[in-house]
C-alpha positions as CSV (number, residue, x, y, z in Angstrom):
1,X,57.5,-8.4,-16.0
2,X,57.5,-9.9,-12.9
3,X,58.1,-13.4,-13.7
4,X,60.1,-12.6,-17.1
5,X,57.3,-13.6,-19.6
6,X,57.6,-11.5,-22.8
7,X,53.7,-12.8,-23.2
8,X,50.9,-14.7,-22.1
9,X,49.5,-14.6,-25.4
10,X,47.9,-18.0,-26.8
11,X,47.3,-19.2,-23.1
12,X,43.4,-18.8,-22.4
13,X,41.7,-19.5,-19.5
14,X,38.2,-19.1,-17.9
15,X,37.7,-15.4,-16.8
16,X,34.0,-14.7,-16.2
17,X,33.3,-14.2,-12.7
18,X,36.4,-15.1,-11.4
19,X,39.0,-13.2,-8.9
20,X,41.9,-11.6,-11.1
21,X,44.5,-13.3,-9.2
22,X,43.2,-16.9,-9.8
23,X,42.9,-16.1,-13.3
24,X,46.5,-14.6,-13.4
25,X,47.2,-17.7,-11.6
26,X,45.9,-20.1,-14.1
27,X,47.4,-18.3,-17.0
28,X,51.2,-18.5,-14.9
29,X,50.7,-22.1,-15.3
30,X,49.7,-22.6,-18.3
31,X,53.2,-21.0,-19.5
32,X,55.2,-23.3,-17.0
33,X,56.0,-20.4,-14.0
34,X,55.5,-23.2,-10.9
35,X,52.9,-22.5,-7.7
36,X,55.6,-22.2,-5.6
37,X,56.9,-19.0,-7.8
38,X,53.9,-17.8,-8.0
39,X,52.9,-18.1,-4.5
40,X,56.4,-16.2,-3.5
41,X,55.1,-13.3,-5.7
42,X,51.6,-13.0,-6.0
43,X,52.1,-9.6,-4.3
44,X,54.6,-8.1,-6.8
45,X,52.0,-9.5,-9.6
46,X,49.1,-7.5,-8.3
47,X,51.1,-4.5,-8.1
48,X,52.0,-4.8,-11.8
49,X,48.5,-5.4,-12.5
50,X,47.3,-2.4,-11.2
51,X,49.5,-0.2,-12.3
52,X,49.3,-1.5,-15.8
53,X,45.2,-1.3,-15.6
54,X,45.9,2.4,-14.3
55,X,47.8,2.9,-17.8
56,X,45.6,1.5,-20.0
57,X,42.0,2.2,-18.4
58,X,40.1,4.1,-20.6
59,X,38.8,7.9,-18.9
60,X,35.5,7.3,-19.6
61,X,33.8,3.4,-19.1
62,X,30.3,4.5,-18.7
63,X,29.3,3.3,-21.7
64,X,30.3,-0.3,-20.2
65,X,27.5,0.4,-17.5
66,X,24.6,-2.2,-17.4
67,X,21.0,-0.2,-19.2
68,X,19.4,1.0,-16.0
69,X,22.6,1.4,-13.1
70,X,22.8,5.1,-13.6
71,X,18.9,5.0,-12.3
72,X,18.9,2.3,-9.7
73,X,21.4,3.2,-7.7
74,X,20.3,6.7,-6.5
75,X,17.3,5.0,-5.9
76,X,18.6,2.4,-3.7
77,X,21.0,5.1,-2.0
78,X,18.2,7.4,-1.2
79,X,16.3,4.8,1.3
80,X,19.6,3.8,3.4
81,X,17.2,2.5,6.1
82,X,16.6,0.0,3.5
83,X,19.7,-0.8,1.5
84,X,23.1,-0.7,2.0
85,X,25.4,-0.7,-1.1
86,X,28.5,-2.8,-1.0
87,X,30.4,-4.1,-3.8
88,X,31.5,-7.5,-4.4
89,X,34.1,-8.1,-7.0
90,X,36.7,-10.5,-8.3
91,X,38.7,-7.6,-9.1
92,X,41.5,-6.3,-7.1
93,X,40.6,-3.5,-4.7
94,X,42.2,-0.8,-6.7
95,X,41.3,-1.6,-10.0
96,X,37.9,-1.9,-8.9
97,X,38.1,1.4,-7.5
98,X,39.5,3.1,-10.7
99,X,36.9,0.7,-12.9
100,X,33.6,2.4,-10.6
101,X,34.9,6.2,-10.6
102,X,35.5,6.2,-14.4
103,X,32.3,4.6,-14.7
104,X,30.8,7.6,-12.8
105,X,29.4,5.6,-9.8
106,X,32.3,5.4,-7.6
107,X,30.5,7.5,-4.9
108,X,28.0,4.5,-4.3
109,X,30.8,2.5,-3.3
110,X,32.5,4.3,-0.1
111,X,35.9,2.7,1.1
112,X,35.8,0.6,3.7
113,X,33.1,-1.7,2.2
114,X,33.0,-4.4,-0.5
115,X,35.3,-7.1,-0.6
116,X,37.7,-7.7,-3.3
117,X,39.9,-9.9,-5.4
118,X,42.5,-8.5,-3.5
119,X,40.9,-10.0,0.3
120,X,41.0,-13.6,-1.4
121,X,41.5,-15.3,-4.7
122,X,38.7,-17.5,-3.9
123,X,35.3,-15.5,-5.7
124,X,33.1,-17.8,-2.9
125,X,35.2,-16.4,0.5
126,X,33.8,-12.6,-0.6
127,X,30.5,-12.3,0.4
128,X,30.9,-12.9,3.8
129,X,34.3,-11.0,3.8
130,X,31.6,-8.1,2.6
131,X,29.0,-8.9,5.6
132,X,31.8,-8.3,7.7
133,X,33.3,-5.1,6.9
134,X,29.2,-4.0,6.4
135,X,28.6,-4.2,10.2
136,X,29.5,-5.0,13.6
137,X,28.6,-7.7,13.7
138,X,28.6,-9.2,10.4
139,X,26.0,-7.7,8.5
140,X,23.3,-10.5,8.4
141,X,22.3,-13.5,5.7
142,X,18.9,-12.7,5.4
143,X,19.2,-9.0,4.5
144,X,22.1,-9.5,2.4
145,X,21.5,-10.4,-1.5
146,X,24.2,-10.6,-4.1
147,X,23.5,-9.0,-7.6
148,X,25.5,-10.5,-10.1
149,X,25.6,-11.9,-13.9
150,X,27.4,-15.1,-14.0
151,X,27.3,-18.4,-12.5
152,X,30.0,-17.6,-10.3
153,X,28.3,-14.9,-8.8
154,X,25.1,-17.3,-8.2
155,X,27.7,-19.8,-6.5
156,X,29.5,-17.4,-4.4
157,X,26.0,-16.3,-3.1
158,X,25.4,-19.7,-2.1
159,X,28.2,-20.7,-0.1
160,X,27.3,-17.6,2.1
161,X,23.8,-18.8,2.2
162,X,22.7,-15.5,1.1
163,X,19.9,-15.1,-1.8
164,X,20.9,-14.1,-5.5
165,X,19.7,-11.9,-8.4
166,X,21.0,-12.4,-11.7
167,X,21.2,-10.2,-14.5
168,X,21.3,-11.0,-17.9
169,X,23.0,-8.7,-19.6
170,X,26.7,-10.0,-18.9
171,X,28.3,-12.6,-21.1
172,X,25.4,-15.5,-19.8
173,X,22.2,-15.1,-21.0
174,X,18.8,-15.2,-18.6
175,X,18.7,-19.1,-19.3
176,X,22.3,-20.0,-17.9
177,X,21.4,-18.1,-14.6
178,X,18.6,-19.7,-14.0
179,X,19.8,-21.7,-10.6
180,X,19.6,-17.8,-9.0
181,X,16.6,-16.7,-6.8
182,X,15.6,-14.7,-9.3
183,X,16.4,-13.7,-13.0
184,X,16.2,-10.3,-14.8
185,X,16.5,-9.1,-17.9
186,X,18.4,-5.8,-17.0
187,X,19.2,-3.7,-13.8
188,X,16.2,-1.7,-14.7
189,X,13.8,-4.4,-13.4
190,X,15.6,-5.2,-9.9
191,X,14.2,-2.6,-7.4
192,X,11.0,-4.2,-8.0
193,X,12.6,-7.5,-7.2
194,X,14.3,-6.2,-4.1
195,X,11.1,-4.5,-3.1
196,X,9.1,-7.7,-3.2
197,X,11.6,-8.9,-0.7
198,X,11.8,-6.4,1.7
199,X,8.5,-6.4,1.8
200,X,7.8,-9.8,2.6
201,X,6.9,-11.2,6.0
202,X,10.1,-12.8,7.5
């Protein structure tokens, strides 16, 4: 226990699309630990975090895969000409890590790409920290879109200036995503989307 808390039960805070350090951060203060503390040892908290998430990750989470991943991503792997696979997560670097390869996708996801809870705690600052690590240079705005399922994701999008698919089969439903580019039911219908858009005169 890094800041001596028996608990953090009965302290809730908003989670969905958010980096896991702000949200750790938010439930500190809610049980009186001050910034300053927390500041002085955000790194010793994300260490406990991952290896506590390490212990109690279930072996198997593809059953927590969105209906139609398994199928898209070969797809979009197959034509790298095309697309480039990056992830872009609130989640810190290595629980993301152990999240994808227990989810049996973890080979889309090659290190040195992504950008993570772990680069900042601010969910908007990813994107472009993802651009960058994509290509030299950054990997550019207009062939860059940001798949995601919550609002958050939508916003983060937009203060890269990059365009935005949403999925509704998160914890927001199709109506609540409705400020993205475009909306889908499920990961089954995106190629289609990202097809349109690849093929469309620039």
């Amino acid at each position: 226990m890094v800041h001596g808390l028996p608990s953090l039960d009965g302290h809730v805070v908003e989670a969905a699309g958010r980096t896991d350090l702000a949200i750790g951060r938010d439930l500190l203060l809610a049980a009186g630990v001050t910034a300053d503390r927390i500041d002085a040892e955000l790194g010793a908290v994300a260490g406990a975090t991952v290896e506590a998430f390490e212990r109690l990750c279930p072996r198997d989470l593809s059953n927590k895969l969105a209906p139609g991943v398994f199928a898209l991503l070969p797809k979009l792997a197959s034509r790298p000409h095309q697309y480039q696979l990056s992830l872009v997560t609130g989640n810190l670097e290595a629980v993301a890590r152990l999240k994808l390869d227990r989810a049996g996708i973890g080979g889309y996801f090659p290190p040195g790409q992504g950008a993570f809870g772990s680069d900042s705690e601010n969910r908007d600052e990813l994107p472009a920290i993802a651009r960058s690590r994509a290509a030299l240079p950054a990997w550019p705005r207009e062939r860059t879109v940001v798949i995601g399922d919550t609002p958050r994701d939508i916003a983060c999008a937009r203060a890269d200036g990059v365009r935005v698919v949403a999925v509704g089969t998160g914890p927001f439903g199709v109506e609540a995503l409705a400020d993205a580019d475009a909306v889908v039911s499920d990961a089954r219908a995106l190629l289609p989307v990202l097809e349109d858009w690849i093929s469309a005169p620039e």
